[in-house]
PAFIRO-482620 format. One line per 8 residues: for each residue x, y, z of N, C-alpha, C, O. Coordinates in pm, whole numbers, plus 50000, padded with zeros to 5 digits. Each point is the difference from the previous one (the first is absolute). Layout:
BEGIN
X/Y/Z/X/Y/Z/X/Y/Z/X/Y/Z ~ ...
***
This chain:
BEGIN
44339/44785/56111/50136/49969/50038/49997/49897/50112/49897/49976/50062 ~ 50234/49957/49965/49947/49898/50092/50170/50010/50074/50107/50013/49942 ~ 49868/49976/50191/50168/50013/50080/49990/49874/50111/49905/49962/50068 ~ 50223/49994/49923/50041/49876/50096/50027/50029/50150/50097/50063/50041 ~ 49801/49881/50038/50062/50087/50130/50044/49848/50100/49926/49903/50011 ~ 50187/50109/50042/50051/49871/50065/50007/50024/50146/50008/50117/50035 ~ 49990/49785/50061/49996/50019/50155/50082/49937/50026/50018/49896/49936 ~ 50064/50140/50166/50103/49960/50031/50002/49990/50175/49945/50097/50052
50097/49824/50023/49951/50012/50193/49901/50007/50018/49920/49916/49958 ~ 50046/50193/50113/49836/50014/50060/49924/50021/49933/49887/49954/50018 ~ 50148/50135/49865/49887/50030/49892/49916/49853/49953/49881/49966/50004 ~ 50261/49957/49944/49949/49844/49968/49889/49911/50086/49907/49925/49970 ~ 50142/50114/50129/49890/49865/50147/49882/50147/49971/49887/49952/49989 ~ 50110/50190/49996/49872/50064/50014/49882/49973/49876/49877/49988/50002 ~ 50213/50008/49908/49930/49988/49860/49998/49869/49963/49910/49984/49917 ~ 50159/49896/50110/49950/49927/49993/50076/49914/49811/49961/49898/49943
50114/50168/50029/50029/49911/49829/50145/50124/50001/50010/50113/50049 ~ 50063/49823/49892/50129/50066/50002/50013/50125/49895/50063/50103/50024 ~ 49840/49860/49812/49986/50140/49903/49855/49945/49983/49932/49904/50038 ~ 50054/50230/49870/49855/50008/49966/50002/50103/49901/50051/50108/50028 ~ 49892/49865/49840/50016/50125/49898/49846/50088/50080/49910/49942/50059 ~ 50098/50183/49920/49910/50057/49999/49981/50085/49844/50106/50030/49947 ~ 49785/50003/49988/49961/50046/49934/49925/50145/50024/49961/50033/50112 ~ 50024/50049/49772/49956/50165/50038/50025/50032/49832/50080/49975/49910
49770/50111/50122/49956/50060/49861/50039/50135/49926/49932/50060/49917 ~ 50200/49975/50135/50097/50082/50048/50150/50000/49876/50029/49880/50000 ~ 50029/50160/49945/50129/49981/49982/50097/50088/50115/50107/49953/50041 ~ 49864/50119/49983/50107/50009/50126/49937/49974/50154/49886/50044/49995 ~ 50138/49907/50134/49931/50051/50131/50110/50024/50094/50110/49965/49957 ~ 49889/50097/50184/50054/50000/50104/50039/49897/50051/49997/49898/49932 ~ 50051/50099/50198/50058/49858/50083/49856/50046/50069/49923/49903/49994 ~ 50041/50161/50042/49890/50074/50097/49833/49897/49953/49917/49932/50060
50109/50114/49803/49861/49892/49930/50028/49855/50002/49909/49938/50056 ~ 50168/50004/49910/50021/49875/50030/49982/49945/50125/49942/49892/50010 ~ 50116/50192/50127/49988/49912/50116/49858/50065/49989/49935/49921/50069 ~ 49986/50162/49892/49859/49984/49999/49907/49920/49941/49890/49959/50036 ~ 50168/50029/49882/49963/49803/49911/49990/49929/50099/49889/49973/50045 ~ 50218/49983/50010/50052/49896/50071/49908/49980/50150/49966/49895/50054 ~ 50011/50245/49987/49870/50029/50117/49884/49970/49965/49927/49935/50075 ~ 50035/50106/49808/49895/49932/49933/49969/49903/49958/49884/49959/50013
50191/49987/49936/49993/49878/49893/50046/49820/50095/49955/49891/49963 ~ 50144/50132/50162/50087/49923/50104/49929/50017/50094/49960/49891/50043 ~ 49993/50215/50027/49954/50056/50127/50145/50035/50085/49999/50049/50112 ~ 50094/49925/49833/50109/50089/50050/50013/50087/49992/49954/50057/49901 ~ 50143/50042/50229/50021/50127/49984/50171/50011/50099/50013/49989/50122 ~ 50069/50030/49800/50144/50032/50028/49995/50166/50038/49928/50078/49938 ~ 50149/49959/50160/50073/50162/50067/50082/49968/50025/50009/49909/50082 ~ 50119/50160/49848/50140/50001/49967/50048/49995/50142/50069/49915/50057
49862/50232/50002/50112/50009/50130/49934/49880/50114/50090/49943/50062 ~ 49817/50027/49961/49923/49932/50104/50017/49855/49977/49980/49931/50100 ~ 50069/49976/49741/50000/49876/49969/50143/49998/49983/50054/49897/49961 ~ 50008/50199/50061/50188/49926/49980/50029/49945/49845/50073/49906/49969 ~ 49849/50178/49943/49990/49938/49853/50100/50095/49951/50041/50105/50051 ~ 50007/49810/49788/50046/50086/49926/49932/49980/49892/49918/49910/49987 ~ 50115/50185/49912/49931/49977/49846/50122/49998/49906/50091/50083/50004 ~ 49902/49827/49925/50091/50031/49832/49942/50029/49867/49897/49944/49962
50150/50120/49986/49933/49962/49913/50107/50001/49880/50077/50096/49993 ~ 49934/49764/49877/50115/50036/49968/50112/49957/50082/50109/49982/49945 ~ 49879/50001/50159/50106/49993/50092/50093/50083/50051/50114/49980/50043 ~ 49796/50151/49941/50009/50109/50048/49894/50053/50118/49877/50005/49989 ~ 50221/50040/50156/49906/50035/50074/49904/50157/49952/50029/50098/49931 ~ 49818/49852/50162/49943/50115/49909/49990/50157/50057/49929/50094/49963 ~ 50182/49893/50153/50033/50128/50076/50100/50111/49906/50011/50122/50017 ~ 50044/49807/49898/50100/50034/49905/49915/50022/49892/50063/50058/49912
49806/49918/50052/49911/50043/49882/49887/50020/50004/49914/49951/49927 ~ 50066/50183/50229/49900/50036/50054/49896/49996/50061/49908/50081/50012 ~ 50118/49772/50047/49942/49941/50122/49868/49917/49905/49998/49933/49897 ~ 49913/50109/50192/49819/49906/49946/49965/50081/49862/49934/49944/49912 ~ 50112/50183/50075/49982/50082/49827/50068/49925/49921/49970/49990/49881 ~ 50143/49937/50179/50080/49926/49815/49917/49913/49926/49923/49909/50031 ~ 50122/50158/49835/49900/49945/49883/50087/49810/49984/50113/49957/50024 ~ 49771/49990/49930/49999/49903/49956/49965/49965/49857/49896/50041/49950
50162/49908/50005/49976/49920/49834/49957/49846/49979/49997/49905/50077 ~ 49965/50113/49769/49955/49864/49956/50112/49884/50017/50082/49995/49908 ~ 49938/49897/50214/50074/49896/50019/50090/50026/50083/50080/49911/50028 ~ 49932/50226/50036/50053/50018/50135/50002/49928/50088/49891/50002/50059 ~ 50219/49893/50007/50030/49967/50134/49992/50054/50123/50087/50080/50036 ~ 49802/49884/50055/50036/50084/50088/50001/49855/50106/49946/49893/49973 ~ 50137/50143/50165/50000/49907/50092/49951/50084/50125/49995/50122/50011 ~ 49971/49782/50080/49987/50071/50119/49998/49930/50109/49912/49916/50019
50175/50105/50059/50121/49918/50103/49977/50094/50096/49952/50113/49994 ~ 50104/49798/50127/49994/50013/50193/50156/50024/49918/50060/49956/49902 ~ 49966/50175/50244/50119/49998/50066/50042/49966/50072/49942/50035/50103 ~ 50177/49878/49922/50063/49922/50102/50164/50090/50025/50101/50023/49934 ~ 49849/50005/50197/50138/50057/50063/50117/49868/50016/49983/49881/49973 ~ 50103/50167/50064/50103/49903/50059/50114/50066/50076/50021/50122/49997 ~ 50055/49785/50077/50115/50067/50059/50094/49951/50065/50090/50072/50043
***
């Protein structure tokens, strides 16, 4: 299976390319395995509460579909964006 993962703010200047398909020998995985790809495979490593990140996936946040356990599918969007306050 192979899923689109896009950076958006800080993620972008950390990682360095705005998407990147990743691939996995897998038909379903976590959000959890992927950013473990991504540690592996990038040498990046994102923490939700400590990097001001969010996750989509779908374009759905993934607090709403069980945090780093939500399953992922073949051609799943996922993004992963800085939060910016304002006021």
């Amino acid at each position: 299976m192979k899923v689109l993962a896009k950076f958006v703010g800080s993620p972008y200047k950390i990682v360095g390319v705005s998407d990147i398909w990743l691939f996995f020998d897998k038909d379903e995985i976590t959000v959890r395995e992927l950013l473990n790809k991504l540690e592996m495979e990038r040498g990046v490593k994102f923490t939700l509460e400590s990097d001001n990140i969010v996750i989509l996936v779908n374009g759905r946040r993934i607090e709403f579909m069980g945090g780093l356990d939500a399953r992922l599918k073949d051609l799943d969007e996922i993004v992963v964006a800085s939060i910016i306050g304002g006021g």
